[in-house]
C-alpha positions as CSV (number, residue, x, y, z in Angstrom):
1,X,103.1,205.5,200.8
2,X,99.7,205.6,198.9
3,X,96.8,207.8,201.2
4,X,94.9,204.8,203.0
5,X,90.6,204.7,202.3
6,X,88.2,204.8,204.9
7,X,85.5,202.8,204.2
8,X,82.3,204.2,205.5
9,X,80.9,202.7,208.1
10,X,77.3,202.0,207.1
11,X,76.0,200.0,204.5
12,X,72.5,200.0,202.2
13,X,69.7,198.5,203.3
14,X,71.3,198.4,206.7
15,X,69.8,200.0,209.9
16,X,71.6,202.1,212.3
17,X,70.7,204.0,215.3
18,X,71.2,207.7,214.9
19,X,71.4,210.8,217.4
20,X,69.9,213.9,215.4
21,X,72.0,216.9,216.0
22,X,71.1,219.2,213.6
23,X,68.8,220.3,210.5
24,X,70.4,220.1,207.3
25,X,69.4,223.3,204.7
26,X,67.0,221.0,203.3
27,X,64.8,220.4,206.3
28,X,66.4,217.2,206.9
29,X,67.8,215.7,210.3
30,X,71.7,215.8,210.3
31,X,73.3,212.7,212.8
32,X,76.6,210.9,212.7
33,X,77.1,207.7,212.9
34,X,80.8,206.6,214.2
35,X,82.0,210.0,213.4
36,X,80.4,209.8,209.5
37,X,77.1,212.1,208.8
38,X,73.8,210.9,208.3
39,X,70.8,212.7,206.6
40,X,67.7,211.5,207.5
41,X,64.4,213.4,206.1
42,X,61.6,213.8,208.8
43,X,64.2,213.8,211.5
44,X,64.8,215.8,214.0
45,X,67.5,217.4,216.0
46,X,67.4,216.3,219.9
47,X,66.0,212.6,218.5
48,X,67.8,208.8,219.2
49,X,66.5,207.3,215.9
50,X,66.7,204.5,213.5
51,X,67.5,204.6,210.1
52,X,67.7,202.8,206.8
53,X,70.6,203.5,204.7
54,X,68.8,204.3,201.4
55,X,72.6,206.3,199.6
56,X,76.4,205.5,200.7
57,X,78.8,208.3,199.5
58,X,82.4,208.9,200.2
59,X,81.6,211.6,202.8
60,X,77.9,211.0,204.2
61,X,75.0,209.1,204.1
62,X,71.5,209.4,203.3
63,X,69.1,207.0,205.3
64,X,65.0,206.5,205.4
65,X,63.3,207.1,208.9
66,X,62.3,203.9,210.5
67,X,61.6,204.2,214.2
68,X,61.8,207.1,216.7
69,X,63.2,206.0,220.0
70,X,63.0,209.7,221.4
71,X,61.2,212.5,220.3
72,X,61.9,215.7,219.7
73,X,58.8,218.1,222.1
74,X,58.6,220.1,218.8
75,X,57.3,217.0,216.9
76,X,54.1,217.5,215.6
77,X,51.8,215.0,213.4
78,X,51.9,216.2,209.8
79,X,48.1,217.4,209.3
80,X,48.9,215.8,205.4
81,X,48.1,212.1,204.8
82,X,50.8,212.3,201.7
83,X,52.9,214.5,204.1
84,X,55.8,211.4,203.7
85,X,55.5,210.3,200.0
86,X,55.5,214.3,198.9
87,X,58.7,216.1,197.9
88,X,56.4,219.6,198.5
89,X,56.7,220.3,202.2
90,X,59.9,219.5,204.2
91,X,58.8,220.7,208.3
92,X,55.2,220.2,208.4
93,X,56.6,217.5,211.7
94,X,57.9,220.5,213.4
95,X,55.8,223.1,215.1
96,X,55.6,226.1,213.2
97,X,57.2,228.4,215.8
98,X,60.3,225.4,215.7
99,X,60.3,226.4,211.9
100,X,60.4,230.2,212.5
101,X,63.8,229.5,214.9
102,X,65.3,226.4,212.4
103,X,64.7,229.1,209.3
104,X,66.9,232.0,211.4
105,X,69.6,229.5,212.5
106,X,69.4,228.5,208.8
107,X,70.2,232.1,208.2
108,X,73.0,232.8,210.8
109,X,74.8,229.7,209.9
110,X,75.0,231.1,206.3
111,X,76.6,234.3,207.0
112,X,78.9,233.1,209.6
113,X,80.7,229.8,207.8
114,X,79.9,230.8,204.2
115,X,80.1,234.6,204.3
116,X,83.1,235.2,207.4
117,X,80.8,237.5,209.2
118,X,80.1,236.6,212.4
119,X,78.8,240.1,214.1
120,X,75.7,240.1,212.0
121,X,72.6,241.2,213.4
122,X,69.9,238.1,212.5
123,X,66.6,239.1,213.8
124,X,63.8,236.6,214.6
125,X,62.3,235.4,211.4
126,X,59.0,237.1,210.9
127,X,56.0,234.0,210.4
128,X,53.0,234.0,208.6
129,X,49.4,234.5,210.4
130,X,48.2,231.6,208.7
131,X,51.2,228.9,208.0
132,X,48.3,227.1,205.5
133,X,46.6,227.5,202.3
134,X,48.7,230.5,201.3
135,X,50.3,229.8,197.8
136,X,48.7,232.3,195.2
137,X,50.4,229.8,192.7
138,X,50.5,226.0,191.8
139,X,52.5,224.4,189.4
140,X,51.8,220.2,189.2
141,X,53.5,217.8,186.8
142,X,50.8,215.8,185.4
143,X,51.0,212.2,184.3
144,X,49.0,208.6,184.5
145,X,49.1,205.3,186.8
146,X,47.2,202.5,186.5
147,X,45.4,204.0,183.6
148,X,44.2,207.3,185.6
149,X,45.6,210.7,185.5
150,X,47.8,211.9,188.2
151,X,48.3,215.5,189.4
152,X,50.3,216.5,192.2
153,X,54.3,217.3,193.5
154,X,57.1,215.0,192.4
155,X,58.0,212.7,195.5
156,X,61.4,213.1,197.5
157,X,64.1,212.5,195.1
158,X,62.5,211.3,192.2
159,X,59.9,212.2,189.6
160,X,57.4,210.1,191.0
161,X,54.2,212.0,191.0
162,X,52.3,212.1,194.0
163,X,48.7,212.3,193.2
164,X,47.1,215.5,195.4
165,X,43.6,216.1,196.2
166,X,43.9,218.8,199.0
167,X,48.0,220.5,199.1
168,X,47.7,222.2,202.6
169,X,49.6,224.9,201.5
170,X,48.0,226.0,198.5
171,X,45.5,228.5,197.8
172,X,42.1,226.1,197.9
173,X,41.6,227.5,194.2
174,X,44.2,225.8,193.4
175,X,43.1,222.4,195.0
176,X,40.1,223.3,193.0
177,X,42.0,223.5,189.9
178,X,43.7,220.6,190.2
179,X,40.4,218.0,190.5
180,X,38.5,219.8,188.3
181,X,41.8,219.3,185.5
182,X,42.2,215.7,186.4
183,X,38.7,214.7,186.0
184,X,37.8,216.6,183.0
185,X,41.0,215.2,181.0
186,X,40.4,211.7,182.3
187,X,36.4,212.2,180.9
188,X,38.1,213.5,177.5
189,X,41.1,211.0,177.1
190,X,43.6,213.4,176.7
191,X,46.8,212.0,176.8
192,X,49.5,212.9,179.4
193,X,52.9,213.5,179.1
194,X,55.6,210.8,179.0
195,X,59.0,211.4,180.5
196,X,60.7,208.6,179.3
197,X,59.3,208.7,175.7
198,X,58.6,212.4,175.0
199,X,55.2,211.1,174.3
200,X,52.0,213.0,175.5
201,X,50.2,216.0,175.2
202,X,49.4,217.4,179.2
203,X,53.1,218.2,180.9
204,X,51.8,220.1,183.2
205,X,48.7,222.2,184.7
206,X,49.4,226.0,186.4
207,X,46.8,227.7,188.5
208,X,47.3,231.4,189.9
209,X,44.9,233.1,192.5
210,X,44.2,236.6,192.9
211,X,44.0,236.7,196.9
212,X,42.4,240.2,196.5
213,X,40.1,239.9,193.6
214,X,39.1,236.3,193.4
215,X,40.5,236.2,189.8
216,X,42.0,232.5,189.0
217,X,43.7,231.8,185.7
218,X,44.2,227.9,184.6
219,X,47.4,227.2,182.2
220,X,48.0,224.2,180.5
221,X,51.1,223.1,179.5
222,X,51.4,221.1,176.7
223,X,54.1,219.2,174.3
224,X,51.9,220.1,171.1
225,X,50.4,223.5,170.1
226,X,47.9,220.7,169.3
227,X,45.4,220.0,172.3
228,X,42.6,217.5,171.5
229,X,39.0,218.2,172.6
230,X,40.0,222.2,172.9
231,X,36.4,223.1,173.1
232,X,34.8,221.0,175.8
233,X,38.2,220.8,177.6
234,X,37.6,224.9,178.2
235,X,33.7,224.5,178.1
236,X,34.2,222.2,181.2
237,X,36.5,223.5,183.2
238,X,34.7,227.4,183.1
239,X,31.9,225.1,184.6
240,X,33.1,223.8,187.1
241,X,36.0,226.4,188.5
242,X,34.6,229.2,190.5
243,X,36.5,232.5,189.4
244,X,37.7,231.4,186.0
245,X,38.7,234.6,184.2
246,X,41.3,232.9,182.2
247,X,42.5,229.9,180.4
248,X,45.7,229.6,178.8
249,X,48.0,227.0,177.1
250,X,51.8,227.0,176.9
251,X,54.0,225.1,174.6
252,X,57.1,223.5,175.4
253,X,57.8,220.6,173.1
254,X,61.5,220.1,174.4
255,X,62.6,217.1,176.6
256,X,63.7,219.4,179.2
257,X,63.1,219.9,183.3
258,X,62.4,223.5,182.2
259,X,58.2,223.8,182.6
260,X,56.8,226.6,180.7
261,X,58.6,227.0,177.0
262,X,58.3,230.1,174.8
263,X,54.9,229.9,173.4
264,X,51.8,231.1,175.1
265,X,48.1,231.3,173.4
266,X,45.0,232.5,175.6
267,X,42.3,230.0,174.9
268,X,39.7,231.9,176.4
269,X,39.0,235.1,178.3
270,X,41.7,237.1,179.8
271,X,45.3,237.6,179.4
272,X,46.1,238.4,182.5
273,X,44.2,238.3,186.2
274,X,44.8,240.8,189.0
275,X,45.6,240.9,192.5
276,X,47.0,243.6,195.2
277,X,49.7,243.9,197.0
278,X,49.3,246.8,199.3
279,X,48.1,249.6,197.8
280,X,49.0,248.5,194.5
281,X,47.0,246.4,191.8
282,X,49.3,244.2,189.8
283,X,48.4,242.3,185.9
284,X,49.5,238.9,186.2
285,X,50.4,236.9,183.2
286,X,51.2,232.9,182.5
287,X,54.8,233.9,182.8
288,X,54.9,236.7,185.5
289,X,57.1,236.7,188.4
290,X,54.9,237.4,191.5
291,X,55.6,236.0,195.0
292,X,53.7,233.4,195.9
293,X,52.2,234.7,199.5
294,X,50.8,237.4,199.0
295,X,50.4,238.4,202.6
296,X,54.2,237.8,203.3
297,X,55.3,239.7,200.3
298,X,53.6,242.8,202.0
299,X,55.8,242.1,204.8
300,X,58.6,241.7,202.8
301,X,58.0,245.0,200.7
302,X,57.4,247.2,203.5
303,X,61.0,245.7,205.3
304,X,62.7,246.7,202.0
305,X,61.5,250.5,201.6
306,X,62.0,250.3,206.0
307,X,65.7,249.3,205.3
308,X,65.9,251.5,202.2
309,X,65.4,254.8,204.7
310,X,63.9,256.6,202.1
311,X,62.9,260.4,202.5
312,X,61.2,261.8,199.5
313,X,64.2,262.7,197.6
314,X,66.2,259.9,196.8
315,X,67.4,258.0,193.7
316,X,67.0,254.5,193.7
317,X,67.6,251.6,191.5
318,X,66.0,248.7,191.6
319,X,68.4,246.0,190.0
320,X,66.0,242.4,189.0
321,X,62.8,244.4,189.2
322,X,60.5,241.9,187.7
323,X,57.0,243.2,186.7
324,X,57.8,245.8,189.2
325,X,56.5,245.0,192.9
326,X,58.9,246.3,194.9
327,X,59.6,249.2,192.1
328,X,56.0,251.0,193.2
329,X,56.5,250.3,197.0
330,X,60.0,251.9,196.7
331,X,58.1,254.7,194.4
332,X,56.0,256.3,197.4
333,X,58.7,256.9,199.3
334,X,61.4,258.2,196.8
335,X,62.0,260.7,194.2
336,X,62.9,258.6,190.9
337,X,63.2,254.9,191.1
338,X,64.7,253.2,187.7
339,X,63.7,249.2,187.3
340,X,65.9,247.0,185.6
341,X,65.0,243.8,184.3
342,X,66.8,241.6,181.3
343,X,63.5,239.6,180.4
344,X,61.0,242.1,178.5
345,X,57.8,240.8,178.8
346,X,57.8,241.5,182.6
347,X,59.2,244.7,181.8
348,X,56.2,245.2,179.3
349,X,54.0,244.5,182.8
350,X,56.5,246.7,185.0
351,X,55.4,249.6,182.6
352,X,51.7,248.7,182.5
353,X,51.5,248.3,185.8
354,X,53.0,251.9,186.7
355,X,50.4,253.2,184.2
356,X,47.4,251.7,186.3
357,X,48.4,252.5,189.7
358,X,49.0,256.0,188.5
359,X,52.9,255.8,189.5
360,X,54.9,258.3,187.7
361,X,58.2,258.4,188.9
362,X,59.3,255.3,187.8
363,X,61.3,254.0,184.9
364,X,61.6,250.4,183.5
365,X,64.7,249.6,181.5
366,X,64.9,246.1,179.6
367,X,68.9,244.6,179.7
368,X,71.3,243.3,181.6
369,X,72.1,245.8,184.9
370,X,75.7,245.3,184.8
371,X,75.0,247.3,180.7
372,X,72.5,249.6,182.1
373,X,74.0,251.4,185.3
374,X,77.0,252.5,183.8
375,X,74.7,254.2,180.8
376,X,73.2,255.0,183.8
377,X,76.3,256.8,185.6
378,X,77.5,258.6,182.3
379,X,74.1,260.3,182.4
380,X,74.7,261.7,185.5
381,X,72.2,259.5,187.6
382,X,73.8,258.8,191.3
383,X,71.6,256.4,193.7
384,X,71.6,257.0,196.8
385,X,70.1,253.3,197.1
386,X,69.9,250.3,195.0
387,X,67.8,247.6,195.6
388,X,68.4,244.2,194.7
389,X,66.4,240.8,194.6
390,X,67.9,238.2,192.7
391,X,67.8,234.5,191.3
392,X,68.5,231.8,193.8
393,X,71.7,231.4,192.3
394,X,72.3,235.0,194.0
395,X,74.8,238.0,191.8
396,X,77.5,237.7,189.7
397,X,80.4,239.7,190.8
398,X,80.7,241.5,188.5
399,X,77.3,242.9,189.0
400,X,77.9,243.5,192.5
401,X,81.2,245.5,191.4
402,X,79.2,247.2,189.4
403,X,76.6,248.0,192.3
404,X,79.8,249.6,194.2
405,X,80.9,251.6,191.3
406,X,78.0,254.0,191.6
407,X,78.5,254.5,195.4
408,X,75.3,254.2,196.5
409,X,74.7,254.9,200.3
410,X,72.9,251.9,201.4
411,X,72.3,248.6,199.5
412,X,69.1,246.6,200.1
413,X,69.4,242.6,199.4
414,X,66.3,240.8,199.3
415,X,67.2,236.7,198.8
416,X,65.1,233.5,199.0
417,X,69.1,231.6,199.0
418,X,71.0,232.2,202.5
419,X,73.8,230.7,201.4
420,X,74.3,232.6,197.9
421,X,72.9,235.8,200.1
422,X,76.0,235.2,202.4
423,X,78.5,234.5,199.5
424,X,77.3,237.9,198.2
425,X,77.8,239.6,201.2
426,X,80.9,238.6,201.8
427,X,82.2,240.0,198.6
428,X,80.4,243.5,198.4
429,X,81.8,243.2,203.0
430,X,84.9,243.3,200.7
431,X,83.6,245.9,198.0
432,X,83.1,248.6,201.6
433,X,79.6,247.7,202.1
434,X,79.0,246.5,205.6
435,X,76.1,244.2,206.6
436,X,74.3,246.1,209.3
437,X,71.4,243.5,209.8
438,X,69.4,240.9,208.2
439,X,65.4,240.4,208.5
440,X,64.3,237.1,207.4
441,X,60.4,236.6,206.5
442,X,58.9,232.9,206.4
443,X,57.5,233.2,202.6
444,X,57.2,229.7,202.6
445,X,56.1,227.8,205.8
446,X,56.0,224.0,206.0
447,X,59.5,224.1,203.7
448,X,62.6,224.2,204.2
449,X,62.8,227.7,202.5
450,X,63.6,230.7,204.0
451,X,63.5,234.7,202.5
452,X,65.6,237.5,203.8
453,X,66.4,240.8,203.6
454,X,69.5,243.0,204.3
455,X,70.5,246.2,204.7
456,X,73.9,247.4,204.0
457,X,76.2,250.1,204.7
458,X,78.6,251.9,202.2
459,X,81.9,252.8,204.5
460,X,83.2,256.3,203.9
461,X,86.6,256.7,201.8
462,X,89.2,258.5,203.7
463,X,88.5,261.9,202.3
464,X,84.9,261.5,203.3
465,X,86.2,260.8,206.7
466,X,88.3,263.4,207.2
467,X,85.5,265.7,205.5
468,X,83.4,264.7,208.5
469,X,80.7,262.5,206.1
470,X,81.6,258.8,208.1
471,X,78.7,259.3,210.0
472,X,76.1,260.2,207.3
473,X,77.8,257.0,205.3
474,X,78.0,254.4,208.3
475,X,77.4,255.6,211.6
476,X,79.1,254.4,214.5
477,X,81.5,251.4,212.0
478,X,84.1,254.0,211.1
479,X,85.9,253.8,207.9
480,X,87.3,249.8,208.5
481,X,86.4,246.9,207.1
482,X,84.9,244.0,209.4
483,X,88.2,242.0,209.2
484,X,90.2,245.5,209.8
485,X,88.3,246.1,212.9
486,X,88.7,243.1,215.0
487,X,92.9,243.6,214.0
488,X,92.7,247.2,215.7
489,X,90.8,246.0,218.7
């Protein structure tokens, strides 16, 4: 007998009343409709709504807010007049202490239904002193409509640009930037990129902030090496942008969602800017990796080294160093700490920036970790903590197998991806490293994103136990796996 269909039971361009149980990990309101799920952007859970149905799938719908019939007490009105048309911020309708508890559920749901773990200590997600005006970083597609240039965030599911005077959440530098780049360009006539036509010259436009130092740098990003009216172009824009140390152009002439390409050329002034995170002064370049809040990533840092229990006399390796942040805050609290990064120019700033904060216990390696620690290992070199902070996309297993191969004691994980972050854990949970607790920091308030970090456990083999070393290696879990221990209880 063939397997009968459901149809779904809404329709497009249909409306539908809604209750909102639940935040999806996109910031969006999660209802069902007759037993079906519903995502509705800017709703929330606890709300009787109405809904357009903008998507029909097989297994859910998508639907555009139309009315709210109740409201949610955490609804707040978004300070942002573009707040609906923008794809930037996801929860700037729900108070910000709402956001700190959605962002930790966010968390706990992860690691119980992705990773198996349900005896996880999630603390309460640490928030930001000031939810606004903190991103030491903008990066703006930059087009034209109606014959003017346009600068701002793609709206919600499309690449529809949103033109943005004043982004709440950026640096006001950047805000700066961008009207000083849109004006100047549409006085000179340069010509935007084209999507659909590969036509154009301006892709993009990149501002960074030094929080500490007032230092800005202004990259454009171009489809030509070519840019027309170079000189008054950079003659203007050091006129009319306070803190201009830096302008630089990047080239990406590929059709591609990718936004900087391989090219870089300083047009004027400096190479790099600078800004401080803790004690530390860091050299940004176009293409460096630094976290976009700087206050937060302070916070961040200093749970890392907490979790990493350091002493003075440790080893450490810090797997996906970057240019080397977390590298120097691990450094004043251990005896050797070896960075590994695969991309060499932030290595090239990792070193550089050792040299200027006077850090000398620290090496940078350039290649892939899973190559390096075993080179590592046949050396002799035994870490008594590795540190890791990788893409979104989270670890590969094999680099986590290779993370267990050199026994470390403890394992710091420091993700910006819950659910890759508990896909990981589960696998090293099954590798004998046990997930003691998990710290999440709001990096990014007003979104839907959430940053975390872990500390881990390495459970003692069964000669270490007998030895009498299952208390220096776990404490009170005992040599059994989660999974082992509920079976024994």
């Amino acid at each position: 007998m063939p397997k009968q269909i459901h149809k779904p039971p809404v329709e497009t361009g249909k409306t539908y009343t809604i209750d909102i149980t639940g935040l999806g990990h996109s910031g969006e309101g999660v209802g069902r409709y007759q037993d079906f799920t519903v995502f509705v952007p800017n709703a929330l859970p606890g709300e009787k709504i109405t809904a357009v149905i903008t998507t029909v799938k097989k297994t859910y719908a998508v639907g555009r807010l139309d009315a709210v019939q109740i409201t949610s007490p955490h609804r707040t009105t978004p300070d942002c007049g573009i707040y609906r048309e923008c794809g930037g911020c996801q929860l700037q309708h729900l108070s910000y202490q709402e956001q700190l508890k959605v962002k930790r559920s966010q968390v706990v749901d992860a690691v119980t239904r992705i990773g198996k773990l349900p005896d996880v200590i999630v603390h309460p997600t640490i928030g930001a002193e000031n939810p606004w005006y903190y991103r030491n970083k903008m990066q703006f597609p930059v087009g034209r409509k109606n014959g003017k240039v346009v600068i701002g965030c793609y709206s919600q599911g499309s690449h529809d640009i949103v033109d943005t005077d004043n982004c709440l959440i950026q640096h006001q530098t950047n805000n700066d930037i961008v009207r000083a780049v849109r004006g100047v360009v549409d006085e000179l006539g340069i010509a935007a990129y084209e999507e659909q036509t590969g036509q154009g010259v301006l892709r993009h436009v990149l501002g960074r902030v030094g929080t500490a130092t007032g230092e800005v740098m202004v990259v454009l990003i171009t489809a030509t090496e070519r840019l027309p009216q170079r000189g008054a172009l950079i003659e203007r824009l050091k006129s009319k942008i306070p803190g201009l140390v830096s302008i630089v152009q990047n080239v990406n002439p590929r059709r591609t969602n990718i936004i900087m390409g391989d090219k870089t050329i300083t047009l004027w002034g400096q190479d790099t800017i600078t800004d401080k995170l803790g004690e530390f002064t860091f050299a940004i370049s176009a293409r460096s990796f630094f976290q976009v809040n700087t206050a937060q990533a302070e916070v961040l840092y200093s749970q890392a080294v907490k979790y990493a229990q350091l002493t003075g006399s440790e080893t450490v390796i810090d797997a996906y160093c970057g240019t080397g942040t977390i590298t120097l805050f691990l450094a004043r609290q251990a005896a050797k700490v070896y960075g590994i990064e695969i991309v060499k120019p932030a290595i090239i700033d990792a070193r550089q920036n050792a040299v200027n904060n006077k850090v000398d216990n620290v090496e940078f390696l350039v290649g892939d970790a899973v190559d390096i620690m075993p080179d590592l290992f046949k050396q002799g070199i035994r870490p008594d903590v590795i540190v890791v902070d990788p893409p979104r996309a989270g670890c590969e297993q094999k680099v986590l197998e290779t993370f267990v191969k050199m026994e470390p004691q403890r394992i710091v994980y420091v993700s910006c991806n819950p659910a890759s972050l508990a896909r990981d854990l589960a696998v090293l949970d099954g590798l004998g490293y046990i997930t003691q607790e998990i710290q999440p920091v709001d990096m990014f308030a007003q979104t839907s994103h959430v940053e975390c970090c872990v500390w881990l456990k390495r459970k003692p083999s069964l000669d270490e136990a007998r030895r009498g070393l299952g208390s220096r290696a776990v404490g009170n879990y005992g040599i059994y796996s989660r999974r082992q221990r509920k079976k024994t209880s």
